[in-house]
Backbone as a printed PyTorch tensor [residue, N CA C, xyz], in Angstrom:
tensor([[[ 73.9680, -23.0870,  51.7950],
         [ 72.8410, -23.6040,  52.5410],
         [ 73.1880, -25.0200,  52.9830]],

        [[ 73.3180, -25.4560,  54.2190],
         [ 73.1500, -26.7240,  54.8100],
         [ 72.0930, -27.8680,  54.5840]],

        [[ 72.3160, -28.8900,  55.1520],
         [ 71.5940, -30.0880,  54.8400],
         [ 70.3200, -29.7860,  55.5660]],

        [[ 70.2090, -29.4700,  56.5860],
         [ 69.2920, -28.6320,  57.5280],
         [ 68.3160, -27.8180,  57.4280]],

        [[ 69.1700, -26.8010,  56.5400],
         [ 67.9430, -25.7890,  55.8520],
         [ 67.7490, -25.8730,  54.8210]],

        [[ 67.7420, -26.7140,  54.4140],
         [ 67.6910, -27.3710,  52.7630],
         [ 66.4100, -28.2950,  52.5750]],

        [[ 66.2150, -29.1130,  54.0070],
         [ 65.4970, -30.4730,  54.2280],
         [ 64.0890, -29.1630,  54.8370]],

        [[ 64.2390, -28.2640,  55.5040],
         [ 63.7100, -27.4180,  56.3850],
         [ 62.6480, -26.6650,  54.9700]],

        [[ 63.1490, -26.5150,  54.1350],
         [ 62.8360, -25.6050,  53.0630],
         [ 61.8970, -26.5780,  51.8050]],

        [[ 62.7390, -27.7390,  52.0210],
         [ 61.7350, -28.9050,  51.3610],
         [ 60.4670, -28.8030,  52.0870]],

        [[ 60.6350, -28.8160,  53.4680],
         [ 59.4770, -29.3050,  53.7370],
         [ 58.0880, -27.8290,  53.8040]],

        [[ 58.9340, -26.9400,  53.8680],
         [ 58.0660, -26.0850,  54.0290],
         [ 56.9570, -25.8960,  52.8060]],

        [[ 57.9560, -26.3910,  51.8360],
         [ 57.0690, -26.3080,  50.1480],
         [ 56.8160, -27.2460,  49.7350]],

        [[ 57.0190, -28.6520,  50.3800],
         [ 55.7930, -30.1010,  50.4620],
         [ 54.1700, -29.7530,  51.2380]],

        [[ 54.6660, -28.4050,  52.9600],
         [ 53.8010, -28.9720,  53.8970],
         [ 52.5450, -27.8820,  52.9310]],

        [[ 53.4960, -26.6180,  52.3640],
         [ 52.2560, -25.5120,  51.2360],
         [ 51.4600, -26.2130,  50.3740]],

        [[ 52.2750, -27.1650,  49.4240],
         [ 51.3870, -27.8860,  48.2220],
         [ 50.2450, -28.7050,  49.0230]],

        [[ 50.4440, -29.5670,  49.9670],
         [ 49.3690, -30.0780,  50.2550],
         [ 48.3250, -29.9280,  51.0190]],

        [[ 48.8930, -28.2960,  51.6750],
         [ 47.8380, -27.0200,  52.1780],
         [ 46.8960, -26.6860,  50.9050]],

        [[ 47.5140, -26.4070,  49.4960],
         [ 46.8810, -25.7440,  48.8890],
         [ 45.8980, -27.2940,  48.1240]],

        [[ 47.0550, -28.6270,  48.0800],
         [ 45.6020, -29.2050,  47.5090],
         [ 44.4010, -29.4990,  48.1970]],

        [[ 44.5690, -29.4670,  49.7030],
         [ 43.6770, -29.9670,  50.3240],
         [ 42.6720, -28.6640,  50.3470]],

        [[ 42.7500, -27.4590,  50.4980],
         [ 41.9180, -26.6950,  49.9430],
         [ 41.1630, -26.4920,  48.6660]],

        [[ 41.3610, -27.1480,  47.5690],
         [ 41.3040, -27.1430,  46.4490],
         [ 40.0700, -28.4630,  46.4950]],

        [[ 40.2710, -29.1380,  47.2530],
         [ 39.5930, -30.7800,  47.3640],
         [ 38.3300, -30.2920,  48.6090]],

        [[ 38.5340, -29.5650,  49.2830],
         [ 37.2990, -29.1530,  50.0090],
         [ 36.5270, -28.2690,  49.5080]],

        [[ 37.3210, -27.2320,  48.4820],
         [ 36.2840, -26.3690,  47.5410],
         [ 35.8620, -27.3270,  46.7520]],

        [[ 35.9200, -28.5060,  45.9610],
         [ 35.5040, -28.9360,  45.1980],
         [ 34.1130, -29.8520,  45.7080]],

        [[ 34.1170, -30.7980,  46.7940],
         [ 33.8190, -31.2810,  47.6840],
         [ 32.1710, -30.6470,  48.1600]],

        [[ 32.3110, -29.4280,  48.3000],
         [ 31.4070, -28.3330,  48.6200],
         [ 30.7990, -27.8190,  47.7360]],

        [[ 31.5130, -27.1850,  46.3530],
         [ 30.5910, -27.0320,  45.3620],
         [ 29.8250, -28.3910,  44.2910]],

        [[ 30.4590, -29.0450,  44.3240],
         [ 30.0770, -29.9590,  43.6360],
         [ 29.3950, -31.3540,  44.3010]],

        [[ 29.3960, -31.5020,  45.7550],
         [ 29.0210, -32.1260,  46.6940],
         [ 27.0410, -31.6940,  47.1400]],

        [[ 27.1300, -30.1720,  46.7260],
         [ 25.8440, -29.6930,  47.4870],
         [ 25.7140, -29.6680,  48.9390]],

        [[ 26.8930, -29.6680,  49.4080],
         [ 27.3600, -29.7430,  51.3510],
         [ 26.4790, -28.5410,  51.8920]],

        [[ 26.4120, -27.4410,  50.7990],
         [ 26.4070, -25.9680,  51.4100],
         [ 24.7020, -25.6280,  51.1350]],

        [[ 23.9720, -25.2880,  52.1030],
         [ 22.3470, -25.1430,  51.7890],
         [ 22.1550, -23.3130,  51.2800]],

        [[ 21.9650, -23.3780,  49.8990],
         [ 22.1190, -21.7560,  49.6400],
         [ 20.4150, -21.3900,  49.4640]],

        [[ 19.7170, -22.4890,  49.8990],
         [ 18.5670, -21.6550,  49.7470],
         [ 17.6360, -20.2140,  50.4020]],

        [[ 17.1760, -19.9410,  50.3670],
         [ 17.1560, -18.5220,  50.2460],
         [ 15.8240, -18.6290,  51.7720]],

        [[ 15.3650, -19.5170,  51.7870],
         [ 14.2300, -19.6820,  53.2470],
         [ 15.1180, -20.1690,  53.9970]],

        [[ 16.1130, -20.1230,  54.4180],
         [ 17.0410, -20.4110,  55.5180],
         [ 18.3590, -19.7110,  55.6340]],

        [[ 18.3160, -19.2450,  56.5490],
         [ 19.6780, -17.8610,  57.0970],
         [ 21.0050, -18.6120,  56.3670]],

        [[ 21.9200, -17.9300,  56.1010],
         [ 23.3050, -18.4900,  56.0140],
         [ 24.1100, -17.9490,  57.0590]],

        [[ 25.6440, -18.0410,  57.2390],
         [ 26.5720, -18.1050,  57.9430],
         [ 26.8530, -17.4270,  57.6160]],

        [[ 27.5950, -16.3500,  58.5050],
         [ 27.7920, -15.0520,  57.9890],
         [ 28.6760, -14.7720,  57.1340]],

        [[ 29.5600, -15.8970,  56.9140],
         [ 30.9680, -15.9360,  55.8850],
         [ 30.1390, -16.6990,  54.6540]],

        [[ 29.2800, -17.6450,  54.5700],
         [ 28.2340, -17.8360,  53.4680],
         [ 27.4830, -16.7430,  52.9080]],

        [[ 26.9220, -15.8520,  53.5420],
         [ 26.3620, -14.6340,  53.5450],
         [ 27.0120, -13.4160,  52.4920]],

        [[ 28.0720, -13.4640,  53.5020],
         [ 29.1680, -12.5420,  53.0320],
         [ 29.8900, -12.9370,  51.2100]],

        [[ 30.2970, -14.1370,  51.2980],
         [ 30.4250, -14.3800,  49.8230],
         [ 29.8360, -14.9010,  49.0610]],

        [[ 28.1390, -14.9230,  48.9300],
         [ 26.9100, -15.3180,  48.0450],
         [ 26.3980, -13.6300,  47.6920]],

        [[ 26.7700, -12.9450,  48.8370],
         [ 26.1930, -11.5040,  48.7940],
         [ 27.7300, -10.7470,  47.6920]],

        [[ 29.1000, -10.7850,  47.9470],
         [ 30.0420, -10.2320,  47.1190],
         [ 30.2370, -10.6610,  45.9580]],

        [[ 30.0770, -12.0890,  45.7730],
         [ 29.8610, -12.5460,  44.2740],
         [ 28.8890, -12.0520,  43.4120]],

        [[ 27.7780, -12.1010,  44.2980],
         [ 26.7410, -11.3160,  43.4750],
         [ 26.6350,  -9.6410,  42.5800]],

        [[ 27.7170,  -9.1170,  44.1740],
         [ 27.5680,  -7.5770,  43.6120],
         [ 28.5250,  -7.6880,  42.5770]],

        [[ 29.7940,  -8.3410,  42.9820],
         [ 30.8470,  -8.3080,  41.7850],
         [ 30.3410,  -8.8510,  40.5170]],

        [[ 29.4410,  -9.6780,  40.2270],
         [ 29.1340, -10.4330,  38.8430],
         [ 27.8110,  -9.1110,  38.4250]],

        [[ 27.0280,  -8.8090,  39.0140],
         [ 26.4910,  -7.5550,  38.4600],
         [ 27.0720,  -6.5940,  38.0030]],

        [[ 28.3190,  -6.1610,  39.2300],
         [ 29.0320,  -4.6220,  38.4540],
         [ 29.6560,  -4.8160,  37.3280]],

        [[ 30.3380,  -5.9760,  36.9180],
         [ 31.2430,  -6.6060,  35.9830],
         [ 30.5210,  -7.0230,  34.7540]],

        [[ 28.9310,  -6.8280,  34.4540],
         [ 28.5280,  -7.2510,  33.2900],
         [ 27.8190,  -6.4550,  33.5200]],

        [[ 26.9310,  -4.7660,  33.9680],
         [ 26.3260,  -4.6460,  33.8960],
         [ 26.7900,  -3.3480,  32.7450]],

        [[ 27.5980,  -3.0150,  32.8420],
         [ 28.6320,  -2.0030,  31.8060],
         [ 27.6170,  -0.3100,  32.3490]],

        [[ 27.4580,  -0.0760,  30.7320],
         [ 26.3530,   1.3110,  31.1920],
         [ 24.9980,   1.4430,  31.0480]],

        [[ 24.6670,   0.2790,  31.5190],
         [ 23.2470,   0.1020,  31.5730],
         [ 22.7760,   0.6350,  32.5720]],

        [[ 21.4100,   1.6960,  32.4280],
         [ 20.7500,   2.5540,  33.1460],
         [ 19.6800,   2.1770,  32.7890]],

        [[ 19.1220,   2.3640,  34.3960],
         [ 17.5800,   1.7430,  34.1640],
         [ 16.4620,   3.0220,  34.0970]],

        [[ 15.5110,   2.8070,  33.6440],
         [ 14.9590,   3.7230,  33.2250],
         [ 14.1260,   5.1080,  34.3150]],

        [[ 14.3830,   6.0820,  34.0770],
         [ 14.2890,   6.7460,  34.4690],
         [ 12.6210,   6.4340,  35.3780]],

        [[ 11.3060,   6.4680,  34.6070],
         [ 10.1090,   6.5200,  34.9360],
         [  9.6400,   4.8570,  34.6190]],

        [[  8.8270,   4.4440,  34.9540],
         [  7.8850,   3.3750,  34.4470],
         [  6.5010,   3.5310,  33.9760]],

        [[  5.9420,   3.4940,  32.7490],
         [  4.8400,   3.6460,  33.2590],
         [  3.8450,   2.9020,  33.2150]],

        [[  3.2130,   2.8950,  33.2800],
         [  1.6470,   1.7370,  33.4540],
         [  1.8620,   0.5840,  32.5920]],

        [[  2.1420,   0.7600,  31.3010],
         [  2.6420,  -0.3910,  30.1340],
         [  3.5590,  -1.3010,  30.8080]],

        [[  4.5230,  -0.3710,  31.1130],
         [  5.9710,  -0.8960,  31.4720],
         [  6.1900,  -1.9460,  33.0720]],

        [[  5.1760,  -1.2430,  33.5080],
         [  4.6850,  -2.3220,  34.8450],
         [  3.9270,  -3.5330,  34.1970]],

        [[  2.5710,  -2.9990,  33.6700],
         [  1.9730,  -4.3190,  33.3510],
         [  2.8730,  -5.6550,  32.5850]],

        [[  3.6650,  -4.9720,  31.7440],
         [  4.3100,  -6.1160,  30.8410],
         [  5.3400,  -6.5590,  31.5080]],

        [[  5.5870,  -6.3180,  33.0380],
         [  7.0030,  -6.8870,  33.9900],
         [  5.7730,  -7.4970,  34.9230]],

        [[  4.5280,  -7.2870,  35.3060],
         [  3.4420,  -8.4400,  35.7820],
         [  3.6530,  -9.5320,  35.4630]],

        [[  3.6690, -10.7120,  36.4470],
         [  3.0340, -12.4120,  35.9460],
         [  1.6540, -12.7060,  35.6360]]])
């Protein structure tokens, strides 16, 4: 390998690391900043949307194991899920 593609190859894996920190510094930035409005009376972006909505399904399917919900409800079982 030459001086050329040597310097070429440095840089390609200087210009990645500070691709990946600067991503790392805008996720942080954003979650921990409060940049991002997730409240629920105002639309999101469809890529906000999209991963507030997949996190969600994934953190449900992933802890919900074999929990089945109950077949019937009945009158008790409503009243005591009432405020």
């Amino acid at each position: 390998m030459n001086d050329s593609h040597r310097s070429l190859s440095v840089g390609v894996v200087i210009g990645l690391i500070v691709a990946a920190l600067t991503g790392i510094v805008i996720l942080l930035l954003v979650t921990y900043g409060g940049i991002y409005n997730i409240a629920a009376s105002e639309d999101h972006t469809s890529f906000g949307r999209w991963a507030l909505t997949t996190t969600m399904k994934n953190s449900i399917q992933s802890r919900a194991g074999s929990m089945k919900a109950p077949g019937n409800f009945s009158d008790q079982m409503v009243a005591a899920g009432a405020p």
